[in-house]
Phi, psi and omega in degrees: 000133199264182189269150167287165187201137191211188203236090187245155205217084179257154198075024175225192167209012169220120168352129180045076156207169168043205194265117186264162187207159202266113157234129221231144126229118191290124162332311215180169198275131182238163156292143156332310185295296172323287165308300194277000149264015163280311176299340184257007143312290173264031138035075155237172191275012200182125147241164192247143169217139175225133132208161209290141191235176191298309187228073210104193194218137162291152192210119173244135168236130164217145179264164186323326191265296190231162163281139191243162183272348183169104201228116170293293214251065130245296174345276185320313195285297192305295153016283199281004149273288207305337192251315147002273182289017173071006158294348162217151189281151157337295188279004190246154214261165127326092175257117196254155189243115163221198190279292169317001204069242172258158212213165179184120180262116156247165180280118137306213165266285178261023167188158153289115149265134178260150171247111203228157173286172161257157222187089197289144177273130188246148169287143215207131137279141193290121170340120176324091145105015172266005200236349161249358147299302197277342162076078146226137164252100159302131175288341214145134182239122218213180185173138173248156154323338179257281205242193157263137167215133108357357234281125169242202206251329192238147165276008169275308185301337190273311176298337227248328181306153187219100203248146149270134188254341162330281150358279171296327151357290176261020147280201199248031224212134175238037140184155183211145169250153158212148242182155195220176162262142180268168174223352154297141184271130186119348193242172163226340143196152163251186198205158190206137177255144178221134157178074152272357125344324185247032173068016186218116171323278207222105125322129163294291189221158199204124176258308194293313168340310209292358172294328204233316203280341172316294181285346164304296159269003183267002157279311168306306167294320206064044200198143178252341174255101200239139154277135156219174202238087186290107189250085150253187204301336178277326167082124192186110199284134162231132153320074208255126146271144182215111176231129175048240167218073184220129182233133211243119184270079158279164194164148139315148149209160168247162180255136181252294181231161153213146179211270144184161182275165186280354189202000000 
């Protein structure tokens, strides 16, 4: 009998919107070579594979190329399996074993919050040839444990990018968001993600940025509870909290396919 495997569309409530991500749950024990060559079957930006454990589900992410340390909206998407499909009850929260450590989803009424760390941004000088990848002139050049951020002066300009991904490719970067304060109503900044290093041009929505963009703008803002606005072409809202030092994601997905692997 093969693993079930499904197709979820996170940071949305409405179908071919917001991030779709691979979620696996496994039968029986696979190899590393195996999840990475499923994920690269379903050459989505992030697929997830869980499996169960004495307290929770062990939780792996991988894009088509690599396994990564730490993905938001396959978390949200893998959650909105386990309580969807009846592997976990409504009322009990979603406990994940990970590279980043423990991890944790509960169910509202109408999205998932994650409880994920935080992961503050330091000022950098910008890498030798990113700021001209990305055809920007920056407000702030920034780093985290993960990733590079960016700050320009507008949500027009951030909608607006045009990256050579060639380019960005062969900086020293493996992956950079850039963000505005929004002027859209309803938002508090938006944001656009690149990491082709990691095989994804442009990620629709990216919940681990936002681990760095929180405390970014709850500094800036003056404010710990921020909406924001992932503006790619698909577009995706998350819900931002920032307590102690921890930042909590909330968001919708929906389920597309589901089907089961071939082994």
């Amino acid at each position: 009998m093969g693993s079930k495997i499904f197709t979820v569309d996170a940071f949305t409530d409405k179908p071919f919107s917001g991030n779709p991500a691979g979620v696996c749950i496994l039968s029986g024990e696979h190899e590393e070579v195996w999840m990475q060559s499923v994920a690269r079957e379903m050459n989505l930006s992030e697929t997830a594979f869980l499996k169960k454990s004495d307290n929770g589900y062990s939780l792996r992410w991988f894009t088509p190329k690599v396994e990564v340390d730490l993905c938001g909206h396959a978390t949200l998407a893998s959650a909105h399996i386990l309580f969807e499909k009846g592997y976990l009850k409504r009322e009990e929260p979603a406990i994940f074993h990970t590279r980043s450590g423990p991890l944790t989803a509960t169910s509202k009424e109408s999205w998932i919050e994650l409880d994920f760390p935080k992961q503050s941004v330091t000022p950098i000088s910008p890498p030798t040839g990113l700021v001209e990848s990305l055809g920007v002139k920056p407000k702030f050049v920034g780093k985290n444990v993960l990733y590079y951020f960016v700050e320009v002066e507008s949500e027009g300009i951030v909608r607006g990018l045009k990256p050579n991904y060639a380019q960005l490719a062969s900086v020293s970067v493996n992956a950079v968001a850039v963000t505005s304060k929004a002027t859209t109503p309803g938002f508090d900044f938006v944001s656009r993600f690149f990491a082709p290093a990691f095989g994804i041009d442009e990620d629709p929505v990216t919940g681990s940025s936002h681990c760095g963009l929180g405390p970014f703008w709850e500094e800036r803002l003056h404010k710990s509870e921020l909406t924001a606005y992932q503006a790619s072409p698909r577009g995706g809202v998350i819900h931002v909290r920032v307590v102690s030092d921890r930042v909590f994601l909330g968001g919708s997905a929906v389920t597309i396919l589901e089907g089961e692997s071939c082994t």
